[in-house]
N, CA, C and O atoms as a DFTB+ gen file, in Angstrom:
680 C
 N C O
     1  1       0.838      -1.198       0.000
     2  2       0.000       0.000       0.000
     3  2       0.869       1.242       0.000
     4  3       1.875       1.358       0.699
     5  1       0.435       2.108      -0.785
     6  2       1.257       3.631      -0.723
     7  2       0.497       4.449      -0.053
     8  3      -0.627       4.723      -0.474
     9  1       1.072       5.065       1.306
    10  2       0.761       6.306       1.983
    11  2       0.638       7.386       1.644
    12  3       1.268       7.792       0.667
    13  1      -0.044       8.034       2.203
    14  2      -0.110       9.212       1.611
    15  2      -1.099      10.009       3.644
    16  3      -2.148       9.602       4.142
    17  1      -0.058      11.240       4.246
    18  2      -0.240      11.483       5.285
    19  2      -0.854      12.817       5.149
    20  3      -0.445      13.779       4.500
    21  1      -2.124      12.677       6.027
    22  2      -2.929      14.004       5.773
    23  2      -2.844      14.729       7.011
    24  3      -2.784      14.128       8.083
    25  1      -2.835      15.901       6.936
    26  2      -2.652      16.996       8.434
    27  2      -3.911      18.055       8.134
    28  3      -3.718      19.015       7.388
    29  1      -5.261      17.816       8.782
    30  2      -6.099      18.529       8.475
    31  2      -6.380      19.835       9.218
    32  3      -6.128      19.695      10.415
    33  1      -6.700      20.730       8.991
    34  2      -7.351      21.800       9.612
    35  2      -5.982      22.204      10.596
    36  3      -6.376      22.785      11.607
    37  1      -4.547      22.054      10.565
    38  2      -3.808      22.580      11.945
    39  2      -3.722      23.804      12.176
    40  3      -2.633      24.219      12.574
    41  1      -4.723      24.652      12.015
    42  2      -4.516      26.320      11.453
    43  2      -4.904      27.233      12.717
    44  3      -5.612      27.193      13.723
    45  1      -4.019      28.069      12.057
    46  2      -4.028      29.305      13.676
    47  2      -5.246      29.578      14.026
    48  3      -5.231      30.085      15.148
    49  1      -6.877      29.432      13.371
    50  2      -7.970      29.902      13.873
    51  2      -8.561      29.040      14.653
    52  3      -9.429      29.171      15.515
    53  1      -7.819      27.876      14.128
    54  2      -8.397      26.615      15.526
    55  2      -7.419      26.098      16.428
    56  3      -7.750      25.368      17.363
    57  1      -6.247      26.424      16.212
    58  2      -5.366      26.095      17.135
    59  2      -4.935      27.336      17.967
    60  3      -4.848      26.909      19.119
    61  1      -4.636      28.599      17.961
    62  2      -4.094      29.175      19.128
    63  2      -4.770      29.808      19.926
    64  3      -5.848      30.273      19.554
    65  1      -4.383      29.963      21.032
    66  2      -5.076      30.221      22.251
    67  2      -6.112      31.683      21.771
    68  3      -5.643      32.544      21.027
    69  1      -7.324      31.760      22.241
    70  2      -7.943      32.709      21.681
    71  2      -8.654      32.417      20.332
    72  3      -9.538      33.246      20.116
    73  1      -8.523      31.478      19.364
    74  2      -8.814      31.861      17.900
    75  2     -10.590      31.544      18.392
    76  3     -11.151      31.152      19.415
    77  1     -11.136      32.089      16.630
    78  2     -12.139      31.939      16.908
    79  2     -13.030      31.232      17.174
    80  3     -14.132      31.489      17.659
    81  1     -12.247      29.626      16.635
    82  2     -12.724      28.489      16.777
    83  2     -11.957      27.836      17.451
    84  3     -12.121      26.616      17.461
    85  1     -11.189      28.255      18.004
    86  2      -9.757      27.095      19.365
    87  2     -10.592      26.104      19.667
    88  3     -11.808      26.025      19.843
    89  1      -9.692      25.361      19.692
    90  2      -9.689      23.544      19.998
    91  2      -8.823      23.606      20.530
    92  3      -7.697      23.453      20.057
    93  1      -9.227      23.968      22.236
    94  2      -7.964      23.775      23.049
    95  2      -7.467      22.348      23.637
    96  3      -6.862      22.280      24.707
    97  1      -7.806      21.098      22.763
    98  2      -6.721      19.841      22.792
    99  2      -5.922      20.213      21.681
   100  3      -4.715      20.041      21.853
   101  1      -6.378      20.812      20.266
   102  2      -5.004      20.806      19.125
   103  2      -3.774      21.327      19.802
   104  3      -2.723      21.316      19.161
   105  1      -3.793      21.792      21.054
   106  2      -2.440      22.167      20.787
   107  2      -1.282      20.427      21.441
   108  3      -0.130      20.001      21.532
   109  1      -1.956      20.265      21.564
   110  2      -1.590      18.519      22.698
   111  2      -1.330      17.660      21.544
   112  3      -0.273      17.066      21.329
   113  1      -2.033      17.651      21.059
   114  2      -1.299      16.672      19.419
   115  2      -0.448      17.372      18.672
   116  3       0.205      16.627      17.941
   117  1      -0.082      18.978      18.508
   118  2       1.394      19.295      17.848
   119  2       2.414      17.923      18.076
   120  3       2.771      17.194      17.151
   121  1       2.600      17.835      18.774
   122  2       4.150      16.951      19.291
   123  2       3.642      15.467      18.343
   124  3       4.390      15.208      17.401
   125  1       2.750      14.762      18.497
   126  2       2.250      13.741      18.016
   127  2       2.112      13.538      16.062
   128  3       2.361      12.686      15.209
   129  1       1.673      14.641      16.134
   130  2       1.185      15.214      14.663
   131  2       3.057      15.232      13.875
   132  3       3.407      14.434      13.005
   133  1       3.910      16.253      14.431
   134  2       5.592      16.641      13.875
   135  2       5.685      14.830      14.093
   136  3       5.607      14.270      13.000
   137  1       5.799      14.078      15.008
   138  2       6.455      12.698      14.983
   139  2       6.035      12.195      13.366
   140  3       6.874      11.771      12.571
   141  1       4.993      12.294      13.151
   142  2       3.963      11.754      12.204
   143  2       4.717      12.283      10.706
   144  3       5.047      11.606       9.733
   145  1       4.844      13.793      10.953
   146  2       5.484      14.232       9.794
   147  2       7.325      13.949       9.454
   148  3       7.806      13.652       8.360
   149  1       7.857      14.094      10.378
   150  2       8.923      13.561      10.618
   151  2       9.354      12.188       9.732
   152  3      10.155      12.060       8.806
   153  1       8.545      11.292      10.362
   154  2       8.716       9.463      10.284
   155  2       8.064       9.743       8.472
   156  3       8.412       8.820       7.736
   157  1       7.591      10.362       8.073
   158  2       6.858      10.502       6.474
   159  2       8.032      11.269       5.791
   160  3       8.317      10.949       4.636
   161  1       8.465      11.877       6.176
   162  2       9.520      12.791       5.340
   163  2      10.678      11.451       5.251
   164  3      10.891      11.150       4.076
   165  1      11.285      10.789       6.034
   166  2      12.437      10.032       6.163
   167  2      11.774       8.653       5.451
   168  3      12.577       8.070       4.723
   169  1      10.597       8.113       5.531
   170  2      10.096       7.367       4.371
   171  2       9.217       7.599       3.409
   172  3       8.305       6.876       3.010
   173  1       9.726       9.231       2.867
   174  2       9.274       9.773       1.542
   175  2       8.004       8.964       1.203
   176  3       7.761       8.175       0.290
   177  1       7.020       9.581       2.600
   178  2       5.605       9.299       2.261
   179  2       4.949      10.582       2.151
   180  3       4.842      11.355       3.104
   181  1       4.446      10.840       0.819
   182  2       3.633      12.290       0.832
   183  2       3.167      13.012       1.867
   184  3       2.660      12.358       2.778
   185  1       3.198      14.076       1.966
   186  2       2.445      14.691       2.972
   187  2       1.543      15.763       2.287
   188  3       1.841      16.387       1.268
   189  1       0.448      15.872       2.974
   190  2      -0.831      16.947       2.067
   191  2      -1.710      17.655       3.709
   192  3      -2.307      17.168       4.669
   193  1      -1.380      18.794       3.319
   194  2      -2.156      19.726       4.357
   195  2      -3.599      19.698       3.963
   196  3      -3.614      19.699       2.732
   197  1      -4.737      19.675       4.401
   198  2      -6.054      19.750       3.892
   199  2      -6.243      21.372       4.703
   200  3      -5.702      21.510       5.800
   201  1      -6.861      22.296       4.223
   202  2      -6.663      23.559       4.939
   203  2      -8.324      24.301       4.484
   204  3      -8.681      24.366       3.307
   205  1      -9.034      24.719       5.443
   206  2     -10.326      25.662       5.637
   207  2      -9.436      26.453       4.559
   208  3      -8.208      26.408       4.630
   209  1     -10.230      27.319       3.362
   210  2      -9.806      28.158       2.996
   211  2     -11.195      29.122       2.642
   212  3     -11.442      29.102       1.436
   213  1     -11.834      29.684       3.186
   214  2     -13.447      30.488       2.942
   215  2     -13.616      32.248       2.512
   216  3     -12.814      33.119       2.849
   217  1     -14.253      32.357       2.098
   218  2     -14.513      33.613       1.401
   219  2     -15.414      34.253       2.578
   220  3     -16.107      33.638       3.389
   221  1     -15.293      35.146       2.504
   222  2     -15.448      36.368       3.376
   223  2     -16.709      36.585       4.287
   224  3     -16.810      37.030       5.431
   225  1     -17.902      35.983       3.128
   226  2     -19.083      35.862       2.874
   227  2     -19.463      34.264       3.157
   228  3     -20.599      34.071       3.589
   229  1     -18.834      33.409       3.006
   230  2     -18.732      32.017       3.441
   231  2     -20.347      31.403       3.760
   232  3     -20.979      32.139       4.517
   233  1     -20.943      30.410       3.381
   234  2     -22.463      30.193       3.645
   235  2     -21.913      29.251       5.270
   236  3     -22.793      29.529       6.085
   237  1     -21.254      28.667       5.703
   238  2     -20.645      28.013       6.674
   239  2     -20.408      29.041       7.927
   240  3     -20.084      28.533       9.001
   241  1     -20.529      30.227       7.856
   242  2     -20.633      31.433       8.934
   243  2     -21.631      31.665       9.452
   244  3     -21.849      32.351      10.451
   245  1     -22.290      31.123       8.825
   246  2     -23.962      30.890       9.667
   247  2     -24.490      29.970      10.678
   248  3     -25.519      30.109      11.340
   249  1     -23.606      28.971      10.705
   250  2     -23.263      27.960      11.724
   251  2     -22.083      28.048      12.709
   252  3     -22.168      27.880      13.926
   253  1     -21.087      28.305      12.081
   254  2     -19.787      28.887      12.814
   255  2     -19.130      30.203      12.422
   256  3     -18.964      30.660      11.291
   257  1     -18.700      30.852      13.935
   258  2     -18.157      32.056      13.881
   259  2     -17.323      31.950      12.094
   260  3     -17.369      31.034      11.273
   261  1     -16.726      33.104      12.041
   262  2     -15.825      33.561      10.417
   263  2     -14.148      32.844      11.230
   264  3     -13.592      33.132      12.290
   265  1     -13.930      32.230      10.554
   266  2     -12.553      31.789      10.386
   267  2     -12.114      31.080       9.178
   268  3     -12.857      30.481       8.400
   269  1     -11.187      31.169       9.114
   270  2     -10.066      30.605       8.178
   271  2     -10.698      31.224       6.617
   272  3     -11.214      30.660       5.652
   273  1     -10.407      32.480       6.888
   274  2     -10.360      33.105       5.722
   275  2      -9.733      33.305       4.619
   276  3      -8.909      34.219       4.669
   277  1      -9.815      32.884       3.854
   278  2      -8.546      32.879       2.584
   279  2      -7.357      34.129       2.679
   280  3      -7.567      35.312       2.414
   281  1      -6.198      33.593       3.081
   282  2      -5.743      35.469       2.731
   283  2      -5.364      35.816       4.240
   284  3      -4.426      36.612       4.268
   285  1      -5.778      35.483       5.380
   286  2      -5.863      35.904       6.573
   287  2      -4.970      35.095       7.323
   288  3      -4.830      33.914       7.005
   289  1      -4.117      35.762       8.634
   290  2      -3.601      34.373       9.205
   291  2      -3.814      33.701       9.448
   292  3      -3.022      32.768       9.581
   293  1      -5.183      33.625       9.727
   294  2      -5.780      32.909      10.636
   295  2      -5.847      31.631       9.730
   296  3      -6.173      30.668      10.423
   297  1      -5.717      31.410       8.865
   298  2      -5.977      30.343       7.467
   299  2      -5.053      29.562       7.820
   300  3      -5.253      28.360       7.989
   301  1      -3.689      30.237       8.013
   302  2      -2.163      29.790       8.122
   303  2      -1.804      28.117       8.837
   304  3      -2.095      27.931      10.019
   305  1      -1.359      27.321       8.258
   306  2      -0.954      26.534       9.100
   307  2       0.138      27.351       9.944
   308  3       0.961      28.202       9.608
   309  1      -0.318      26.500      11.702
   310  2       0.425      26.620      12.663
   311  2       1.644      26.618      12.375
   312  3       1.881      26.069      11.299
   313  1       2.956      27.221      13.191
   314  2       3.995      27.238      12.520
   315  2       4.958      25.969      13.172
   316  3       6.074      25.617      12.790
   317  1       4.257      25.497      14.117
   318  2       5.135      24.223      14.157
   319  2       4.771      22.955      13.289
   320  3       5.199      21.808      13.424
   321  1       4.092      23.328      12.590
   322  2       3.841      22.594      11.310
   323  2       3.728      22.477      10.208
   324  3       3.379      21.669       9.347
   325  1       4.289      23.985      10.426
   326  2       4.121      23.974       8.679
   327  2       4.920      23.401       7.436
   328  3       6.132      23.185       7.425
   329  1       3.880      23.155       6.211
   330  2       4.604      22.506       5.256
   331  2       5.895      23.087       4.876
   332  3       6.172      24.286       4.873
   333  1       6.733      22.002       4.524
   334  2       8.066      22.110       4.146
   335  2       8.436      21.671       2.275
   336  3       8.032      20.682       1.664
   337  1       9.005      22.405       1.942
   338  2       9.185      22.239       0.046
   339  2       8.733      20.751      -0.277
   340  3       9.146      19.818       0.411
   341  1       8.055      20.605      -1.118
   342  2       7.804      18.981      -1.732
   343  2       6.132      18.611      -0.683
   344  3       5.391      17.641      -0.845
   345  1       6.026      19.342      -0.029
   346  2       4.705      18.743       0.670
   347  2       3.680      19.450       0.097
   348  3       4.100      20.547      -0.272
   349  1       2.393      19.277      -0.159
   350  2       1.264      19.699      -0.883
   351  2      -0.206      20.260       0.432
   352  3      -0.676      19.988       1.537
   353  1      -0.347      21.134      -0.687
   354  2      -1.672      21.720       0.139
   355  2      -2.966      21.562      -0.575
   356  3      -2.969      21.832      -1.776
   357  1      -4.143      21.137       0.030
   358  2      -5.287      21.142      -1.048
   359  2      -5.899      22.049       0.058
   360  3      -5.765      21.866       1.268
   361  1      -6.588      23.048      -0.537
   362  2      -7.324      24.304       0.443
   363  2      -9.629      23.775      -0.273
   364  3     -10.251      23.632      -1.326
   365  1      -9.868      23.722       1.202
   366  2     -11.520      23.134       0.869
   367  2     -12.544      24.312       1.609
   368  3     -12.126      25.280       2.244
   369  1     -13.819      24.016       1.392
   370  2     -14.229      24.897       2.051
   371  2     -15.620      24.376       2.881
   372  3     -16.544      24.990       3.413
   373  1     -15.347      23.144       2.745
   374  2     -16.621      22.480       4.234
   375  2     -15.517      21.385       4.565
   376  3     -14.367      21.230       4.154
   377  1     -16.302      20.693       5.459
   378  2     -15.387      19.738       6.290
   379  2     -14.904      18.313       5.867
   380  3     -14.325      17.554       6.645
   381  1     -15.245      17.963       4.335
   382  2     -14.470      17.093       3.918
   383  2     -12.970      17.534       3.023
   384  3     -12.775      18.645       2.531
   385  1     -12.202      16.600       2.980
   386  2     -10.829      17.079       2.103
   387  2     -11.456      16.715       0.792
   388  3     -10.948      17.371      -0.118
   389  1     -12.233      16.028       0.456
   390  2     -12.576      15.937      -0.831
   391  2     -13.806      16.585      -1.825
   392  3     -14.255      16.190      -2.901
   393  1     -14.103      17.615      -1.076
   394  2     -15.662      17.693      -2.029
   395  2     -15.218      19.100      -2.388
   396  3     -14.932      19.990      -1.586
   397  1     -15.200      19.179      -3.942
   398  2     -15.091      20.450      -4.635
   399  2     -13.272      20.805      -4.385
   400  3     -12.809      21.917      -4.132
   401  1     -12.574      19.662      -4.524
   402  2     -11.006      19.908      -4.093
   403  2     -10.355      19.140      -5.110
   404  3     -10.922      18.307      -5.817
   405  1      -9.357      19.396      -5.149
   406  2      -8.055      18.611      -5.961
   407  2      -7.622      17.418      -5.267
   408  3      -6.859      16.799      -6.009
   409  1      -7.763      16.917      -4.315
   410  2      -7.223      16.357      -3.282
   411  2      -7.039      14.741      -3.954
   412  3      -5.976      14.139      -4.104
   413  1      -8.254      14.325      -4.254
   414  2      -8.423      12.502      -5.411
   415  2      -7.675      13.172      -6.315
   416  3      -6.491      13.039      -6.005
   417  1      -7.817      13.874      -7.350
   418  2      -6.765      14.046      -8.185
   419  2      -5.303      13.667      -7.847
   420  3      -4.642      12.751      -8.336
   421  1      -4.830      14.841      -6.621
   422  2      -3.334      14.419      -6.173
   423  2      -3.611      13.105      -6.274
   424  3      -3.492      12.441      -7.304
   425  1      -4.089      12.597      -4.908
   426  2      -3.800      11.354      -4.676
   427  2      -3.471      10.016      -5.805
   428  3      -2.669       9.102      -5.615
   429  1      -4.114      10.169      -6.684
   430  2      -4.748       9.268      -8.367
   431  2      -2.953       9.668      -8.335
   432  3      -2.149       8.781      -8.048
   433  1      -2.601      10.753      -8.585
   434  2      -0.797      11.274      -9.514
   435  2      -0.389      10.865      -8.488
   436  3       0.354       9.969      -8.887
   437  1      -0.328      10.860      -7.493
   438  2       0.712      10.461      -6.513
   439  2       0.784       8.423      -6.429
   440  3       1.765       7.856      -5.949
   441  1      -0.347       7.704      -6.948
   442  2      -0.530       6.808      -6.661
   443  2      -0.528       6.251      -5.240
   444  3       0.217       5.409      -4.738
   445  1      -1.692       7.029      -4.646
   446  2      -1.536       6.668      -3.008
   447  2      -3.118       5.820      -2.958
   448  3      -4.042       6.173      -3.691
   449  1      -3.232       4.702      -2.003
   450  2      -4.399       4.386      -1.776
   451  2      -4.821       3.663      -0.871
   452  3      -5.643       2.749      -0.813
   453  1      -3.589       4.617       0.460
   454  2      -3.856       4.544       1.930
   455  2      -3.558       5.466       2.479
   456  3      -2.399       5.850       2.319
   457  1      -4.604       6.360       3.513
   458  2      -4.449       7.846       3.934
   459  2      -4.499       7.596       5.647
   460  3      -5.445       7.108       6.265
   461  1      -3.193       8.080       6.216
   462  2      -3.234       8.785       7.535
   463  2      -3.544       9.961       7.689
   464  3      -3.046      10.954       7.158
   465  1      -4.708       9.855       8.716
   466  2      -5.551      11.013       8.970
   467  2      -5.225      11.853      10.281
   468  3      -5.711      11.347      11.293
   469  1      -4.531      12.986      10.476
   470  2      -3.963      13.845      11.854
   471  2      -4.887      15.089      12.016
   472  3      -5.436      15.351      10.946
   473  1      -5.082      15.572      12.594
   474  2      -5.626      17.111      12.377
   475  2      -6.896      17.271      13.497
   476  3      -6.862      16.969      14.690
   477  1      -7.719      17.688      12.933
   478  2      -8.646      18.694      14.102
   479  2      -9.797      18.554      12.426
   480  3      -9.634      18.300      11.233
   481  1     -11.128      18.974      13.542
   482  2     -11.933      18.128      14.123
   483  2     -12.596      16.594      14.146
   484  3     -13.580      16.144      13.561
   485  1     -11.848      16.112      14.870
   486  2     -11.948      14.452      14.719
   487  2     -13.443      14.002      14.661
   488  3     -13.832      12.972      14.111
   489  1     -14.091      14.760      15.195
   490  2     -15.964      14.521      14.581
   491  2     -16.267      15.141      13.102
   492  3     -17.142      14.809      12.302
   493  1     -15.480      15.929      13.019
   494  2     -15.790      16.717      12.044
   495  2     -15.484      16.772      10.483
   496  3     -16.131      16.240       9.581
   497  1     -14.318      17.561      10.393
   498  2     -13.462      17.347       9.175
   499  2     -12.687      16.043       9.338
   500  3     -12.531      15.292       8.375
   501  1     -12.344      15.850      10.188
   502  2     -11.315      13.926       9.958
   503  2     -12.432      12.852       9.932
   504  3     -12.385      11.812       9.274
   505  1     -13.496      13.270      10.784
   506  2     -14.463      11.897      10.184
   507  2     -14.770      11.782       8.501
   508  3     -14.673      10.840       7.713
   509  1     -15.273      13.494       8.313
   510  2     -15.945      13.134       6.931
   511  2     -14.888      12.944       5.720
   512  3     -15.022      12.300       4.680
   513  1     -13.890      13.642       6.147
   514  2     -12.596      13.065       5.004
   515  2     -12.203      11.623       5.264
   516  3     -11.706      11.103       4.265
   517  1     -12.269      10.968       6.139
   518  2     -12.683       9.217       6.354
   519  2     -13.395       8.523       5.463
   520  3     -13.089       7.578       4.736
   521  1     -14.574       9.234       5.647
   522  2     -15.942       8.417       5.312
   523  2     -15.343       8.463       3.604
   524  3     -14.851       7.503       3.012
   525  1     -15.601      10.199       2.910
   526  2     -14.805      10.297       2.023
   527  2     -14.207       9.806       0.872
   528  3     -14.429       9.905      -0.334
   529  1     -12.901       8.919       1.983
   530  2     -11.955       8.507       1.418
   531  2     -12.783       6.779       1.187
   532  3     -13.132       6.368       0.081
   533  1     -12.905       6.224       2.105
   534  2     -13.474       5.319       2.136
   535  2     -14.724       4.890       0.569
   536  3     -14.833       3.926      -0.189
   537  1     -15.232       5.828       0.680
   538  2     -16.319       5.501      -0.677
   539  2     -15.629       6.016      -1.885
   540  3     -16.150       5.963      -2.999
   541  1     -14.471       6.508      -1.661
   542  2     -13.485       6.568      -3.312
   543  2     -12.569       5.625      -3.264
   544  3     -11.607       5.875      -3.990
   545  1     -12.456       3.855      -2.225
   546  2     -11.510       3.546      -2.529
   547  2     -10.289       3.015      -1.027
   548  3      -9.843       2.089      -0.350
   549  1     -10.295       4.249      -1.251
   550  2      -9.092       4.380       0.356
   551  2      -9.018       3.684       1.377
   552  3     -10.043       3.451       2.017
   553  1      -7.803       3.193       1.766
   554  2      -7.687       2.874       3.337
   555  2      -7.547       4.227       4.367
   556  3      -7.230       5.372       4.046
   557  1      -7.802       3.836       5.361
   558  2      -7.642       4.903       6.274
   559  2      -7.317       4.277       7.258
   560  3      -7.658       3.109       7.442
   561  1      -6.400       5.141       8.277
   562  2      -6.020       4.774       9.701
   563  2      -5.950       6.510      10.641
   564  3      -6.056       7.628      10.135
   565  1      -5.840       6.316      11.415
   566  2      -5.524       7.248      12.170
   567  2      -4.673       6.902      13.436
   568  3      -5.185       6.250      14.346
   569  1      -3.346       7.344      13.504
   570  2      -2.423       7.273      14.591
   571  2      -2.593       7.610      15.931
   572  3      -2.812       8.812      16.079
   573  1      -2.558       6.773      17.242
   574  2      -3.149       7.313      18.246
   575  2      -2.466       8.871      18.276
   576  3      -1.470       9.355      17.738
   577  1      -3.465       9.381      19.141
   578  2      -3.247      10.809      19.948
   579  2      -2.796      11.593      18.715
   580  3      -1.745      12.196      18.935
   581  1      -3.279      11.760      17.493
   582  2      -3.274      12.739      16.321
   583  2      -4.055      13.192      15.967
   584  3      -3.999      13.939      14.991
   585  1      -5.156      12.918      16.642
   586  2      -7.029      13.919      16.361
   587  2      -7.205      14.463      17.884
   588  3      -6.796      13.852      18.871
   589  1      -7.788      15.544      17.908
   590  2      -8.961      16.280      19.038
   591  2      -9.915      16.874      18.346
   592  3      -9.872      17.508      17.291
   593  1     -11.158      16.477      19.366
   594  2     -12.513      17.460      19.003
   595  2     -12.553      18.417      20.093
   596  3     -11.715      18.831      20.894
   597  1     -13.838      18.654      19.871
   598  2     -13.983      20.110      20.783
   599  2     -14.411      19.370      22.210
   600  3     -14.179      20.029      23.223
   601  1     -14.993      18.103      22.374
   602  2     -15.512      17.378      23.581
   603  2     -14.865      15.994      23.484
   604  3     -14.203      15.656      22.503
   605  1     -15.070      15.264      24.472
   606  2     -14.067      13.871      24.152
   607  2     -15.430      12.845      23.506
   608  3     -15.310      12.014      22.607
   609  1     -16.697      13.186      24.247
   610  2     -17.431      12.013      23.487
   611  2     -17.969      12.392      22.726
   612  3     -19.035      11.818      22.502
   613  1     -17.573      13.649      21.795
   614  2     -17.840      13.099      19.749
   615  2     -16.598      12.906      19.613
   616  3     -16.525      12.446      18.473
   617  1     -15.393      12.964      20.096
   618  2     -13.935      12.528      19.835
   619  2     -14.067      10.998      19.911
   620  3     -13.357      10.472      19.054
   621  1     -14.743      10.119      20.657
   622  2     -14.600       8.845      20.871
   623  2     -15.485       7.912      19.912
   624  3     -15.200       6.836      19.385
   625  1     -16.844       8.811      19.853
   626  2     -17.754       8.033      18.936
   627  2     -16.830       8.830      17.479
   628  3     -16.798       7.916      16.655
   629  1     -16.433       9.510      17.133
   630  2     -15.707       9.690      15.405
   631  2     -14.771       8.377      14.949
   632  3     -14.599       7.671      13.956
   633  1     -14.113       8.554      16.784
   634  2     -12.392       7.411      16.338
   635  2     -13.044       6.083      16.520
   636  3     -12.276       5.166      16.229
   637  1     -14.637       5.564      17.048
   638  2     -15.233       4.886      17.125
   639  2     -15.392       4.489      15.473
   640  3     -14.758       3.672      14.805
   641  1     -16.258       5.207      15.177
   642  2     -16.596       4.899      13.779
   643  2     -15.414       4.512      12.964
   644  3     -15.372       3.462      12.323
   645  1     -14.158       5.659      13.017
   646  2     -13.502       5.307      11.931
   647  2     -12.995       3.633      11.888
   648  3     -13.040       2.697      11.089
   649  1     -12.516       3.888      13.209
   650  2     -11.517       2.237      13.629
   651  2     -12.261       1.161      13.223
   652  3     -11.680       0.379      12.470
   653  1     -13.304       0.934      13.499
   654  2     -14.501       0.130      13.449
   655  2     -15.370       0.202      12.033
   656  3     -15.823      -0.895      11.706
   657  1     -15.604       1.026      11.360
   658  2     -16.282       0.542      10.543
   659  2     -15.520       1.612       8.909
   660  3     -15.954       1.676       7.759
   661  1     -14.736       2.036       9.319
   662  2     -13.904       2.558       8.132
   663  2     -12.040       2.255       8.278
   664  3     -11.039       2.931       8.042
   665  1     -12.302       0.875       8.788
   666  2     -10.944       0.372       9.297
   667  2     -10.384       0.139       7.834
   668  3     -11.078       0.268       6.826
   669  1      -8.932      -0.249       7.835
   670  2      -7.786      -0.313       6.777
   671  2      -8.497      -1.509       6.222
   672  3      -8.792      -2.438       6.974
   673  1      -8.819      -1.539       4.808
   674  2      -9.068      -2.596       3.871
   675  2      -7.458      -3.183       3.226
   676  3      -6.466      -2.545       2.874
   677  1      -7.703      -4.499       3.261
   678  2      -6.471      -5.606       2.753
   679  2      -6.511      -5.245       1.174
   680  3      -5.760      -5.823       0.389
């Protein structure tokens, strides 16, 4: 199987203290998340940022405060993570990595068709880029202690679902 390591959502509007949407566990998986990128760089396994990227006006601001604005820092991957030359970004604008994105494309050129899933919101954007991946194909895993949600029990029922019923296909 070829890897291919995804780092979703690690961005200053949900990760630092204050943002508008903080997920104050993302900052507890930094350390977990760099191991992840680390161990992928030294076995030249792709790495792909999946990144909120929304317009100003955003129909998704109606449910959640304005963040991750195209253009804004707040968009920015965190800087202890940020991508390094040769790593790829696909920028989305709801909570899957795949809908209305380049992201299957890469993947198809890269010939990958097993995805580690890291990032923020593990109910949220990492479930539905799971599910996702899963009905185009994909294996999926997720590395302990590399997702947080905003509460632990939609964090448990997401990593529930994935492990369990969107587990790694042979």
């Amino acid at each position: 199987m070829k890897k291919a390591l995804l780092i979703i959502d690690m961005l200053n509007d949900f990760v630092l203290k204050g943002a508008p949407l903080e997920v104050p566990r993302a900052r507890e998986i930094i350390p977990k998340i760099r191991e992840e990128i680390d161990k992928a760089h030294k076995e030249n396994i792709p790495i792909i940022y999946i990144c909120d990227a929304h317009r100003k006006d955003d129909v998704e601001f109606k449910v959640w405060p304005s963040h991750a604005v195209k253009g804004t820092k707040g968009a920015d991957v965190i800087e202890e993570l940020k991508p390094q030359e040769g790593d790829h970004i696909v920028y989305k604008t709801t909570y899957s990595g795949f809908y209305k994105t380049e992201l299957e494309k890469l993947l198809k050129k890269l010939k990958v068709n097993a995805l580690i899933l890291t990032g923020i919101l593990t109910n949220i954007c990492v479930l539905y880029t799971g599910v996702d991946a899963l009905m185009r194909g994909f294996s999926v895993e997720i590395p302990e202690g590399c997702t947080a949600g905003l509460n632990t029990e939609d964090e448990k029922f997401a990593l529930r679902q994935i492990r369990e019923i969107l587990k790694p296909r042979k």
